[in-house]
N, C-alpha and C positions, 0 to 999 in steps of 0.2 A: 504494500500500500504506500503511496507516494505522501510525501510530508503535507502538500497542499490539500489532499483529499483527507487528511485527517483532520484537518483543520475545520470547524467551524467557523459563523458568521459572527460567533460573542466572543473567539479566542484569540489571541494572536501568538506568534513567533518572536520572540525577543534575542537579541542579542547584548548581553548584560556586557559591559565593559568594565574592568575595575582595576583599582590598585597598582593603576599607571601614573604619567606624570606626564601634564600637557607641557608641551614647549610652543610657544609662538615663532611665528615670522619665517614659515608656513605654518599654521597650526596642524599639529600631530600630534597623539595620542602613542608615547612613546611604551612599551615593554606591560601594558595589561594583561591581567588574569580575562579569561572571558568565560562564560557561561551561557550557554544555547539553552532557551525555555521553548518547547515547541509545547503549541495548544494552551496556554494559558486563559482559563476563563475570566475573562473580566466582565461581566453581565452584571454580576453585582460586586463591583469591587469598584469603591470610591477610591481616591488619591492616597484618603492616610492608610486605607488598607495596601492599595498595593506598595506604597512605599514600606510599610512593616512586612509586606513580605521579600521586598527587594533585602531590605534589612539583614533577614534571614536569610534568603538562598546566597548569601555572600557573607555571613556572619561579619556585618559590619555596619554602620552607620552610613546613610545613606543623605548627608545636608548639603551637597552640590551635587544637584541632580540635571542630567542634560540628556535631549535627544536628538539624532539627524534625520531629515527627512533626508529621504529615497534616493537616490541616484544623485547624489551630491556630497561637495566637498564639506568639511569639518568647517570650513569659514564662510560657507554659500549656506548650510543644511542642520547647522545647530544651531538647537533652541532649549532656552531653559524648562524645567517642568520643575517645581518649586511650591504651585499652589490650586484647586481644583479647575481653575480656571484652562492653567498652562495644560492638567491633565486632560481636558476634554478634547484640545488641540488634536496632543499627543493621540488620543485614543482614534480620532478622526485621521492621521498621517499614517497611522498603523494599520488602518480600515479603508484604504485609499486605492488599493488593487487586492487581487484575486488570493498572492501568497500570505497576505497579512504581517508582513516581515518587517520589523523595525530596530533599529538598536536606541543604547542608553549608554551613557557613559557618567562612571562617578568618578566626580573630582576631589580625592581625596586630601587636598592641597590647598584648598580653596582660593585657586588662582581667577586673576580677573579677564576671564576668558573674551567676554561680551567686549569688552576695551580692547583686548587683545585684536577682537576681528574686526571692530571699528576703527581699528590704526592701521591693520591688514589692507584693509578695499579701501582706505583714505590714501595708501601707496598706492595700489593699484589705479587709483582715479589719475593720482598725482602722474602716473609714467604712462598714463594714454594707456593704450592696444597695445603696446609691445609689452613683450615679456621678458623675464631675467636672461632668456636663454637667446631670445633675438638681439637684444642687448650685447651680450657676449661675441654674438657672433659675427657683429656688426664692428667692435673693435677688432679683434682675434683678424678680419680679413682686411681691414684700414692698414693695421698698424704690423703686419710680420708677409715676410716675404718669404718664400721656401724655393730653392734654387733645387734642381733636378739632374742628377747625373745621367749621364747617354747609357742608354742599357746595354749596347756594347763594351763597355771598356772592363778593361781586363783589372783584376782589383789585386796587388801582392801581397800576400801573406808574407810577415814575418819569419824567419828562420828560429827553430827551436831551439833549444840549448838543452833542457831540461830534461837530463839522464833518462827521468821516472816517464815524461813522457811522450819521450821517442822510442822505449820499449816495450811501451804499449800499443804503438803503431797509431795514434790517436792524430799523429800527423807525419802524411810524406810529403817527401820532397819528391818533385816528377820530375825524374832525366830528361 
C-alpha cells in the first residue's frame, strides 16, 4: 500500500526537523535529527495539542516552532507557527495537495530567523537578477586570461636519479 493511499483527508505526513542549528546568508538548517510522522490525525487536534505532542515525539521543548511550504526554499517557504492562528495556516499548507506532506523545523537556539530572511531578499533586491554565481562569473572571465599550449608539442620529462625509482621501472628512458 502506497504512503498516499494510507493517508487520509484529516491526517497529514510530517517531516519533524530538530536539534539542528540555523545558519543564515543562505538560510540552512545545518546537521538535524529528523522524524517522519506519516498519517497523523489532526481532526481534533488544536495547536496546544499538537504542539504537546510534537513535544513528545522529540522529547523536547518545542518554543520556536516553524514550517515550509511546499516546493520552496527555507527563505521563500518558512513561516512561523507559534499560535492557533499561524496553526490553521499551517494545517491549510499541509492540506494543499493530494500527499498531505509538510515539514516543521525546531529552532532550538532561538535565532532571529524572520530578520535573518528579511536581510536575505533585502540583498537579493539590493543585487537585481543576478546571482552570487553570475557575479563570479562575470569577474572570473573580465579579469584572468588562460593561455593554451598547441596539443602537438612534445612535453620532456625530467631525468630520474632516484635509485628506488628507477628499479621499479616506474620511469624509462626511451633510446
Amino acid at each position: 500500500m502506497s504512503r498516499v493511499a494510507s493517508v487520509s483527508r484529516d491526517s497529514l505526513n510530517i517531516d519533524v526537523y530538530h536539534q539542528g542549528v540555523f545558519s543564515p546568508n543562505p538560510l540552512v538548517y545545518f546537521h538535524p535529527d529528523k522524524v517522519h510522522v506519516i498519517g497523523l490525525d489532526v481532526r481534533n487536534m488544536d495547536f496546544k495539542k499538537f504542539k504537546t505532542y510534537l513535544q513528545k515525539l522529540i522529547n523536547n521543548r518545542c518554543r520556536d516552532m516553524y514550517y515550509c511550504l511546499k516546493n520552496r526554499s527555507l527563505v521563500d517557504g518558512l513561516r512561523e507557527l507559534r499560535d492557533e492562528d499561524d496553526y490553521v495556516r499551517f494545517l491549510d499548507a499541509g492540506f494543499d495537495d493530494d500527499d498531505n506532506q509538510i515539514s516543521i523545523y525546531i529552532d532550538d537556539h532561538h535565532e532571529p530567523l524572520l530578520d535573518w530572511i528579511e536581510e536575505e531578499k533585502a540583498e537579493e533586491w539590493d543585487s537585481g537578477t543576478e546571482t552570487y554565481e553570475d557575479d563570479v562569473d562575470s569577474v572570473l572571465s573580465d579579469d584572468l586570461s588562460v593561455d593554451h599550449e598547441a596539443d602537438d608539442e612534445d612535453i620532456q620529462w625530467p631525468e630520474v636519479v632516484d635509485p628506488f625509482l628507477s628499479q621499479k621501472n616506474l620511469f624509462h628512458k626511451e633510446a
